[in-house]
Structure formats: C-alpha cells, structure tokens
C-alpha positions in Angstrom: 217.4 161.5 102.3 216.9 158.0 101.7 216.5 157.2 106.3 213.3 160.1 105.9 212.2 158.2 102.7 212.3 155.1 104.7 210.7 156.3 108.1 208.2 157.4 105.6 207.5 154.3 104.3 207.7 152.4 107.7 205.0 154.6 109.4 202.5 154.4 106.5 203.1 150.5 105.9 202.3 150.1 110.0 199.4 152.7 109.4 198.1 150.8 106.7 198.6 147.0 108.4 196.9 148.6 111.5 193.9 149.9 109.7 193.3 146.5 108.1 193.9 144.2 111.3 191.5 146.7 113.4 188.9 146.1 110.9 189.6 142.7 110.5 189.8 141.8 114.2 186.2 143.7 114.9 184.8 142.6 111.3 185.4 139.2 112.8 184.1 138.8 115.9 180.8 140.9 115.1 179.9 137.8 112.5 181.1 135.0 114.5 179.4 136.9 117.6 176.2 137.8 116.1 175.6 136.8 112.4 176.5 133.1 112.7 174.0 132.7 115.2 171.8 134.3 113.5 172.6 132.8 110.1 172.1 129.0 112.0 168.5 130.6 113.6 167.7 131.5 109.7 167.0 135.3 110.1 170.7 136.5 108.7 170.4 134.8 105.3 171.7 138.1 103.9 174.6 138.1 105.4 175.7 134.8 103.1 177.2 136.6 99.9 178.9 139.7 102.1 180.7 136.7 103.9 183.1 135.6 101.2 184.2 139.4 100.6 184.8 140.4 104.0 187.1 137.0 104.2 188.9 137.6 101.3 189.6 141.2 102.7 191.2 139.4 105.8 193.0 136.9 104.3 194.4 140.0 102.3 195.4 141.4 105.0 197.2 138.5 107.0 198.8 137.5 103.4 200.0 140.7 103.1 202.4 140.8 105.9 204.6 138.2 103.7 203.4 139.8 99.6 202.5 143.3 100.1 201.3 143.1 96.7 199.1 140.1 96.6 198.0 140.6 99.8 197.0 144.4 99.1 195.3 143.5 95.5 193.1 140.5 97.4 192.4 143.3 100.1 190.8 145.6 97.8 189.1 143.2 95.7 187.5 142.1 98.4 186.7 145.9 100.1 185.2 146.5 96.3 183.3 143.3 96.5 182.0 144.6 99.7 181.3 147.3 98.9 179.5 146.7 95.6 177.6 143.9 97.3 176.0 146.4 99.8 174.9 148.7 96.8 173.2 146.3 95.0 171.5 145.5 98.4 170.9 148.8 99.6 171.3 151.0 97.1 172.9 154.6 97.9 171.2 154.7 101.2 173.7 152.4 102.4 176.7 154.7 102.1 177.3 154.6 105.7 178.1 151.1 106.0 180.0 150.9 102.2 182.2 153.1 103.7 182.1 151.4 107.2 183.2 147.9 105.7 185.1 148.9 102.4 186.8 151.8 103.7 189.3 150.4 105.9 190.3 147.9 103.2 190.4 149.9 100.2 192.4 152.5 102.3 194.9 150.3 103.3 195.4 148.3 99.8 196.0 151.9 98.3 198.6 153.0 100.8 200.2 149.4 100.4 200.3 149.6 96.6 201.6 153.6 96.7 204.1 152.4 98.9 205.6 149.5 96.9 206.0 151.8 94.2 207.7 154.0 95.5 
C-alpha cells in the first residue's frame, strides 16, 4: 500500500512542478520578449504592478523544488495576486486571462500543499 501511495504522490508532485515551470518558462519570455520592450517604449505601463506577482509566482516555483511548502504558499500568493490584480483592471471580462495566468499557479500550489499533507 504505501509503493501505490508513493507513486501517487510522485506523479502528482511532477504534474504539479511541470504545470508551474511550463507557465513560468512561457510567462517569462512573453514579458522579456514583448512587454519589456514595450514597457522601455512607454506603451505597457500596465504591465508594471502584474510584474511583481507573476515573479513571485516563479520564484515560488523554483523555491519549491528545495521547500514544497514555502515554495507552494509564495506560488499561490502570487497566482492570487495575479489574479486579483487583473480584476480590478478588467473586471469580470477578464476571466480568460485570470485563469490563463493564475490558473497554472494556483493549481499547482494546491496539489503541492494536498500532497504534503498527506
């Protein structure tokens, strides 16, 4: 019982890492790629508050690969700071992108946490 409770755990825990280092990875090179520039060019001003949210998402999901735990609370805080940031932006037409951005982080801090306990 206790190999199919750890296989279990292994396959969600790699689901979970993979989720948040897919986003992370594309999350990433979109803004260096195209909202830097545009930030420096003074049209993506928007873009400066969503910034510190997505990068404490990331760095919740390197750190997490050492602390589940921190790593997995710093990766939802920052999928619900995300996320909250683009409705108070965009209101509920924006539930497309919440979902787009915060999803993948909140997703993966839940499994993370639900696997640590059990």
């Amino acid at each position: 019982m206790s190999e199919h409770k750890n296989g279990f755990t292994t396959f969600f825990q790699w689901f979970a890492w993979t989720i948040s280092l897919g986003a992370s990875v594309f999350f990433m090179m979109f803004v260096v790629g195209e909202g830097i520039p545009d930030i420096m060019a003074g049209k993506g001003k928007e873009l400066i508050p969503f910034l510190p949210w997505l990068l404490l998402a990331v760095i919740g999901c390197l750190l997490s690969f050492f602390r589940k735990t921190s790593g997995a609370l710093l990766m939802f805080v920052g999928g619900v700071g995300m996320v909250t940031y683009l409705y108070i932006t965009g209101g509920s037409s924006e539930l497309r992108t919440m979902i787009v951005y915060g999803g993948p982080y909140i997703l993966s801090a839940l499994l993370l946490i639900v696997i640590r306990k059990r």
